[in-house]
N, C-alpha and C positions, 0 to 999 in steps of 0.2 A: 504494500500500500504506500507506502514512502518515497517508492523508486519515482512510484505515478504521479504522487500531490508533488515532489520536487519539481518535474519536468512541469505541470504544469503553472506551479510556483515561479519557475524561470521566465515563463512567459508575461510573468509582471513583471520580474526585479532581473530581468538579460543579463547582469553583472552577476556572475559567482560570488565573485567575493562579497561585495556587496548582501547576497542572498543571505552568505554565509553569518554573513556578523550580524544581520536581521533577527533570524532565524536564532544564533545563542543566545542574543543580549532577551527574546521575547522568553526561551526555554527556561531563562535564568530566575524573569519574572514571574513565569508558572510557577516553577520549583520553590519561589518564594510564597505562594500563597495566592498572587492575585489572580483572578477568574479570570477564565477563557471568554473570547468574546463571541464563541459560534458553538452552536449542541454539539457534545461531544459522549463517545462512548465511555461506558465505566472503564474500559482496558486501551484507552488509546492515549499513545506515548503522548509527551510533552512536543519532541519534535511533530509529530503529527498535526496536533493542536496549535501549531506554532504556524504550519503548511496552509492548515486550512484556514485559518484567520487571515493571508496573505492573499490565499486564493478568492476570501469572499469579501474582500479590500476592505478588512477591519483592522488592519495591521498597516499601513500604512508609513515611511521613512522620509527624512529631507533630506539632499545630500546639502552641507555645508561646504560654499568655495574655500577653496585653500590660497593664499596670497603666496606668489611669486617673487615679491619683490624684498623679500624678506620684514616687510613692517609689521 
C-alpha cells in the first residue's frame, strides 16, 4: 500500500527530497500525538497516514527562498 500512496504522493510534491522531509517532519507529528487529518484504519502506519493527508491536500508545504547573496 505505501509503494502506491508514494507514487501517487509524488505526483503532488515531484521533488523527492522534498517529499521526503514532508513526509518525516508530518510522521514525527503523528508519533507525537496530534490527529490525523483524513479517516484512517486502526492498523495503518504513520507513514501511511502521512501519504494520505498529502494525497487528499490536507498536508500541504511552502518552500522558503534561500538568499544567494549571502545577506
Amino acid at each position: 500500500m505505501t509503494t502506491q500512496l508514494l507514487q501517487e504522493a509524488s505526483q503532488i510534491i515531484p521533488n523527492p527530497q522534498l517529499l521526503i522531509n514532508v513526509i518525516s517532519k508530518r510522521v514525527r507529528q503523528l508519533g507525537l500525538g496530534h490527529r490525523p487529518m483524513v479517516e484512517t484504519g486502526p492498523r495503518a502506519s504513520l507513514t501511511d497516514i502521512a501519504l494520505k493527508e498529502i494525497i487528499a491536500g490536507k498536508l500541504t508545504f511552502e518552500e522558503q527562498s534561500t538568499s544567494t547573496d549571502g545577506a
